[in-house]
N, C-alpha and C positions, 0 to 999 in steps of 0.2 A: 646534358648531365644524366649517368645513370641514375633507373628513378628511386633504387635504395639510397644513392645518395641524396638524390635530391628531397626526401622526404626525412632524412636523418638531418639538413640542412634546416629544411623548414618546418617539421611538423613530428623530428621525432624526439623533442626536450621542450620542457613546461617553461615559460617565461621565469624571469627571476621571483619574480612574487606566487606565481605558481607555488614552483619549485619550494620557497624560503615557509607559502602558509602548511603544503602535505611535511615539511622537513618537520615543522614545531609542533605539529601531532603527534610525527615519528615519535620524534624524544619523548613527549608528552607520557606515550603510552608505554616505550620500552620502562621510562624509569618505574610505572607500577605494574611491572611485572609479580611482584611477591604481593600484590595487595589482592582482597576480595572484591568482587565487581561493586558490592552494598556498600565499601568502604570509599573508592573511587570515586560512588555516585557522590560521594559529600566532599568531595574535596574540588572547591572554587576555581582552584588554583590549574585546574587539570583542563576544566572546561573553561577558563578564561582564554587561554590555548585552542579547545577548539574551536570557541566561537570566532578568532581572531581568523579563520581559514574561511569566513565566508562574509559578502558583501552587503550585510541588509542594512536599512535602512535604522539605523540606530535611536531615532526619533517616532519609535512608533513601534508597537509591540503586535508580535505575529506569532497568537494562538490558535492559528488555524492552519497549521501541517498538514491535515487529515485533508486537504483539499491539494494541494500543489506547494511542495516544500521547494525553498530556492536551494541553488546547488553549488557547493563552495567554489571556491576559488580555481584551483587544479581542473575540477572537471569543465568548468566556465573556458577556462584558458584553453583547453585540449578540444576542446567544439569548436572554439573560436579558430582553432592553428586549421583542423580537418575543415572547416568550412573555406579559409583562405585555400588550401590545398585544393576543395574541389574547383572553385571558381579559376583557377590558373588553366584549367583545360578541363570540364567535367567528363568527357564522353572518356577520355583514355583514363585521366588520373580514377576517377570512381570505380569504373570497370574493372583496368589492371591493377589497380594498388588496391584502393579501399577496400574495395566491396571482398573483395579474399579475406580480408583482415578480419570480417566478423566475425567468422567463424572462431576466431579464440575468444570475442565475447558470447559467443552461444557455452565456448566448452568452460570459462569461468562461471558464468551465472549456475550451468547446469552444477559444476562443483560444489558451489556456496547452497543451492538447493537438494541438491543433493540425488540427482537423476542423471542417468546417462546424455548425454549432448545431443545423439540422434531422439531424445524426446522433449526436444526444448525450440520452440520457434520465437524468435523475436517479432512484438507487435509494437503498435502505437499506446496504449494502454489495455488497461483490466477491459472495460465495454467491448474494445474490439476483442480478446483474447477468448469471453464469454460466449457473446456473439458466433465465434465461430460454431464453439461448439454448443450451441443453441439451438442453430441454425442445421448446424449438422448435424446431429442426429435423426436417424430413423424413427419417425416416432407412426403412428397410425393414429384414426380416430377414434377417441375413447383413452387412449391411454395416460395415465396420470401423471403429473410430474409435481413434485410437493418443494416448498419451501417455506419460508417464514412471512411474515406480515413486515417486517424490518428489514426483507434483503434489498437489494439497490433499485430505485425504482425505473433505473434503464433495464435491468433485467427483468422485471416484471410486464414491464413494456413489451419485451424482448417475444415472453411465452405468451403473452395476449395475443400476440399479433398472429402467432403460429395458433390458438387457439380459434380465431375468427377465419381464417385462412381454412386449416387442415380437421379443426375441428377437434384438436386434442381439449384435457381437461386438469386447466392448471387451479390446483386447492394451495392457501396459505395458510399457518397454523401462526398465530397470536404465543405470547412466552411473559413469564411477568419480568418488570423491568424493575428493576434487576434479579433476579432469580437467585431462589435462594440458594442453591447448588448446584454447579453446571448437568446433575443428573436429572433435572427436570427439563434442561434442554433436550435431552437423547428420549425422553419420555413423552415429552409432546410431540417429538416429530416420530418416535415409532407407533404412537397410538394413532398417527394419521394414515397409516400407510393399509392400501388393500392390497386385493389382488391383483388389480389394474396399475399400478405404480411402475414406473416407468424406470425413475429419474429423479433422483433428491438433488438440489440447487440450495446449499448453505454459506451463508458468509462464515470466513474463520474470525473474520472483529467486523462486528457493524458497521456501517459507515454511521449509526444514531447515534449511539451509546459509546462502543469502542468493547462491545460485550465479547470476549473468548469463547468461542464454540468450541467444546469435548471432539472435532472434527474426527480422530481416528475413529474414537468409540461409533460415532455417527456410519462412517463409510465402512468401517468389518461389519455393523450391523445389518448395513446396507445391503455389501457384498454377499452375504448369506443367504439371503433373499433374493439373488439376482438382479439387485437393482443399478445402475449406473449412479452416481456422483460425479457432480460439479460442485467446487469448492471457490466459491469469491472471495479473492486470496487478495482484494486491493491494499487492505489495510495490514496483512498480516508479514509478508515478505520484507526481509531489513527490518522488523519494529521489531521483535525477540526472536530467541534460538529456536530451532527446530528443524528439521529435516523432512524429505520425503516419505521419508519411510514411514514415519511417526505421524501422517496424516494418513497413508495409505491410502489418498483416492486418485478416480482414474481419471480428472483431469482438474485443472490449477492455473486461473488466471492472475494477473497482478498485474499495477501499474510502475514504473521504477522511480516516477519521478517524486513518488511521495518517499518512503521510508528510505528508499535509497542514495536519496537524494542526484538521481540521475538527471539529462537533460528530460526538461517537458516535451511531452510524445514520446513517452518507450517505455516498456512494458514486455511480461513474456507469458504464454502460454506452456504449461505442461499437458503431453498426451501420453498415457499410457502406451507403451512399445507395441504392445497388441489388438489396441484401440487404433490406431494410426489409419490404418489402410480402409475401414470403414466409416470414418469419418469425414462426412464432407465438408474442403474448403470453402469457407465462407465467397471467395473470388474463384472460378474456375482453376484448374492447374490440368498440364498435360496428365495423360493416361500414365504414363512413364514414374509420372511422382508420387502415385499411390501410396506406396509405401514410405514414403521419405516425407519428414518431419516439415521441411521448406514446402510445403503444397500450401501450408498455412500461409506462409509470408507472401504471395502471389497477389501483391497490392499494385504494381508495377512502378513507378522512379517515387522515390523517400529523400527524406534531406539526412544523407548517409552520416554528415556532420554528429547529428542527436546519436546514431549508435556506438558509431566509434569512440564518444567520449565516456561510455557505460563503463570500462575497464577502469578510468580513473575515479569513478563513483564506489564502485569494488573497493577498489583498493585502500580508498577513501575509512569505507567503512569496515574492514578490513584492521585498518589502520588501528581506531578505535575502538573494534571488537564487541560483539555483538552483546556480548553477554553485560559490558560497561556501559552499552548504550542501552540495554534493557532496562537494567538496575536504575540510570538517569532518566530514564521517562519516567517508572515507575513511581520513581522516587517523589517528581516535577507531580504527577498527577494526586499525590498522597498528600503532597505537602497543601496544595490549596483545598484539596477535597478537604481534608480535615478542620481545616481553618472556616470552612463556608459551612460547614453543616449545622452549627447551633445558632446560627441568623435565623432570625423572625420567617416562616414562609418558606426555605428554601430546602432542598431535595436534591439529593446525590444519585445518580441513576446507575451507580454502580458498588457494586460491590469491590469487597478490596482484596482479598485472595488473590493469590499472583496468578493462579492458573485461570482467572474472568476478567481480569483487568493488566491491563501493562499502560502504555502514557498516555491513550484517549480516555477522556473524563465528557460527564455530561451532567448539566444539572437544571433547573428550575427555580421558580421563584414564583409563588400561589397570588393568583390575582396580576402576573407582570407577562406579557405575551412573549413569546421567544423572538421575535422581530424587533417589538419596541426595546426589549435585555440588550438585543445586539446595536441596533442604533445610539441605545445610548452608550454603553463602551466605546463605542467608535468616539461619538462627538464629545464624549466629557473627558476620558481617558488615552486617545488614541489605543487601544486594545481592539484589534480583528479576533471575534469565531464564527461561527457560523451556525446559523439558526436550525433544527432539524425538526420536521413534523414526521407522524406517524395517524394516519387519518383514525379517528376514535380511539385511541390511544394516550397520546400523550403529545406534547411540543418542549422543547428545550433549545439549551446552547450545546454546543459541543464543544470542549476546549482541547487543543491538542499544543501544548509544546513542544519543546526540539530539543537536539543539543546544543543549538547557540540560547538557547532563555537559559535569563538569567533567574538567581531568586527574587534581584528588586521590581524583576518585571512580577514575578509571581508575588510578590507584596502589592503592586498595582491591582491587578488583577483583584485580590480579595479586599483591597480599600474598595474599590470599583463596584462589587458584589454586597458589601459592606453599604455604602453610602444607598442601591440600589432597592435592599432588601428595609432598610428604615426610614430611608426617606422617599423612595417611589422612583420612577422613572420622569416623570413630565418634567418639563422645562418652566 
């Protein structure tokens, strides 16, 4: 069989349940075309539809996205057809067919991000994406690289390592939680900066809190002072609008399978077009690739399944539109933060202004450890988050919903916090 046919046979249309959950988004979203995103967010009826596109476990509530969100239906089915596809014969079907095929998922994500396609390499996630350029950069000894006390702690890992090694000199700046203006964010990391700085390292949303970094303000600051920028971009990519331009730094890791709800393990790094050629691949690449964005991806054989099925994540969200999905986190995160803040004891760790918060929420409970909060959600309520420390700082939960939660989960959730904050934790 010719192998357009044969791939049009077996892998190039979404099973009927596919096809039937991306179709009742479709409609979902064309019929609110004339509404506002804020208006959208409240309407039940729109997200009963998209939840029904994806396969979770309905007996158990899952506010913890900000760690590995599951991926609807469509893109489950389109991984699962590209996986049967490889296994039929991997050496010719992945070579000749597949593996060509990426390349419209490199020039879609670069669209939706908003950069040209030759500065877009697909990874495994954000850690490897960073890493590269971690790793790669030129740095000498002495020279500085600044970030915060709340960026991820593989990436602090990351410059340790490169410190004990080569002898550079990685300083972290502390921020209050939650800050009272995002301009004290741009204020403590420029009063950090000397003459030796190197290299600014900021997340655009915590993995703690779910805090918004002022990122552009940060990287033109940067740039003016000839400093390089890296932007931990895991939490920020699919979770609201924004483009490249409007960060303006010179490079941008992300993972897909959170906000995008892509297959687990994919992810994409951006490089700057004139940044490329000096930066070393984390895995060697011929001399030949210097310039070409692919030097990155030089991992050697991948389960090409997880990428191919990126496009229908896209489209996915796409689907839904960015700005309707902003407006429903925002909303998801407002509505229990409000509810929980005049309980006995507990603490909102964010601010609400749209430009420091979108759907990750973080909170506390005075005298209840962020371990025992989490365990007992689990065992009393069925409710998953995820506990986060910050060493001398502070401990919390992190709650992050989706767009399949629903609000009775988010009534769980603040009975839960409720029952927690007045009658304790102990069993």
């Amino acid at each position: 069989m010719h192998r357009r046919a044969f791939l049009a046979a077996t892998g190039g249309t979404l099973t009927a349940l596919g096809r039937e959950s991306f179709a009742r988004v479709s409609r979902a979203s064309r019929a609110q075309a004339t509404r506002s995103a804020e208006d959208v967010a409240l309407d039940e009826d729109f997200w009963f539809s998209v939840r029904q596109a994806f396969s979770i476990d309905r007996n158990h509530i899952n506010l913890n996205s900000g760690s590995v969100s599951p991926a609807p239906i469509p893109v489950q089915t389109a991984m699962k057809q590209y996986w049967d596809i490889t296994n039929m014969s991997p050496s010719l079907y992945v070579d000749e067919m597949l593996g060509p095929r990426v390349e419209l998922v490199r020039r879609r994500l670069a669209a939706s991000f908003g950069c040209d396609a030759e500065e877009l390499a697909i990874t495994r996630n954000t850690s490897e994406s960073m890493e590269i350029v971690q790793f790669g950069l030129d740095l000498a000894r002495g020279d500085e690289v600044l970030t915060t006390t709340q960026d991820y702690p593989r990436m602090l890992t990351t410059w340790r390592q490169r410190a004990a090694r080569e002898g550079i000199v990685l300083k972290t700046v502390p921020y209050p939680t939650p800050p009272e203006d995002p301009s004290v964010l741009v204020e403590r990391v420029e009063s950090a900066i000397t003459p030796r700085t190197r290299v600014i390292l900021i997340c655009h949303v915590t993995y703690t809190t779910g805090q918004i970094f002022p990122v552009g303000e940060i990287c033109r600051m940067a740039r003016a002072r000839g400093i390089e920028t890296v932007v931990d971009g895991a939490h920020g990519y699919a979770h609201f609008p924004f483009t490249r331009d409007e960060l303006d730094c010179d490079y941008y890791g992300t993972s897909l399978h959170k906000w995008l709800l892509a297959p687990v393990g994919t992810g994409f790094l951006y490089v700057r077009k004139n940044k490329i050629a000096d930066l070393w691949p984390l895995m060697s690449a011929p001399e030949s690739k210097r310039d070409d964005i692919r030097k990155f991806e030089e991992i050697g054989t991948y389960p090409i399944a997880a990428r191919g099925a990126i496009t229908e994540a896209l489209t996915f969200h796409e689907g839904i539109g960015v700005e309707r999905k902003a407006a429903r986190l925002r909303y998801l995160r407002n509505l229990w933060a409000e509810r929980v803040r005049g309980l006995p004891g507990v603490r909102v760790l964010n601010a609400d202004a749209p430009e420091q918060t979108c759907g990750i929420g973080a909170m506390t409970i005075d005298g209840v450890g962020a371990d025992e909060l989490t365990s007992f959600l689990e065992a009393k309520y069925q409710i998953h988050v995820r506990p986060r420390f910050v060493d001398g700082e502070f401990s919390c939960i992190r709650v992050t919903p989706n767009v399949f939660t629903t609000i009775g989960e988010i009534d769980t959730f603040v009975t839960g916090i409720e029952d927690a904050a007045r009658n304790g934790v102990r069993a």
